[in-house]
Every structure is written in structure tokens, then in C-alpha cells.
N, C-alpha and C positions, 0 to 999 in steps of 0.2 A: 285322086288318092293313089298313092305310092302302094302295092304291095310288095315288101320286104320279107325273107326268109332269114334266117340265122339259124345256117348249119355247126352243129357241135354235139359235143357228148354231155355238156353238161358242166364240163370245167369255168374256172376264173376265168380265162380268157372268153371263151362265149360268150358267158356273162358277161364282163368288161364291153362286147363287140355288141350286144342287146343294146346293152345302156348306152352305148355309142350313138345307134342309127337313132334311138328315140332320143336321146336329148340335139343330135345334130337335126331333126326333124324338128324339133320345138325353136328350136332357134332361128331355123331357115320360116319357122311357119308351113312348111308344108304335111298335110295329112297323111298318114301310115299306118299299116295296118302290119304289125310286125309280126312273124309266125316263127317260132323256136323249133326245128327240127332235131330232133334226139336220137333219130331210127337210123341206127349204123346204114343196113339196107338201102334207105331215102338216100340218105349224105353219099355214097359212094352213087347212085343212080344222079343224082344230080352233078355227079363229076366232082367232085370235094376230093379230093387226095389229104390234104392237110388244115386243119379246124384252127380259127372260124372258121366258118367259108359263110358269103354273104351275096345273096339275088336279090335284084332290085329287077321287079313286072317279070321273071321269069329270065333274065338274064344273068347269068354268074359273072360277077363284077372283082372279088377277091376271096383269096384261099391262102391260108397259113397266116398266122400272126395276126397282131392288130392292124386296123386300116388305116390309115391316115386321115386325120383332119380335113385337109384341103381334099383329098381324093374322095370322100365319103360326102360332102359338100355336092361335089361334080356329081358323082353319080345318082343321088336323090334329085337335083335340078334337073338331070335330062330328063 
């Protein structure tokens, strides 16, 4: 099982990057356990400059904007 974070405040886009990892996760079939970080605090300790921001097992994989398709694919298979 994949654990995923989703750094944000809470805006459309987090949301949009939530709904991203979990339905790119049902498609691939793989298991996830997604965790929404909100805590200004948390998100700049984890290095976030700009929201999303999105960890796949504890590695920070993308920040600012939505992720891409193909690129959010990669990063749950590894």
C-alpha cells in the first residue's frame, strides 16, 4: 500500500489533486491510503512552497499546480 499525502489549504485545486491520486489509484489498482494536510506549519515543513503539493511513501514528487496524468501514474507505480 502506497502512502500518499495531499498538501494544501483546502482550495479547488487540492481537492481536484485528492480526487486525482484516488481515482489514478483505482485505475492503476493500486492501494492508498491518502492523508489531506491543511496545517500551513506541516506543508511548509515538508517543503511545499506552492499547493498541491503531493508525497508519495514520504517523498515529495510535485508542488504547485495540478499533476499530470502520465506523471501521477509513474509516481504511484514506483
Amino acid at each position: 500500500m502506497k502512502t500518499v499525502k495531499v498538501y494544501g489549504p483546502g482550495c479547488k485545486r487540492c481537492e481536484t489533486a485528492e480526487t486525482m491520486v484516488k481515482d489514478t489509484a483505482t485505475k492503476l489498482g493500486i492501494e492508498v491510503d491518502v492523508e489531506k494536510i491543511t496545517d500551513p506549519r506541516s506543508i511548509a515543513m515538508a517543503g511545499v512552497i506552492s499547493t498541491p503539493g503531493i508525497s508519495v511513501d514520504g517523498k515529495l514528487v510535485h508542488a504547485g499546480g495540478l499533476p499530470q496524468a502520465d506523471a501521477l501514474e509513474k509516481w504511484l507505480r514506483a
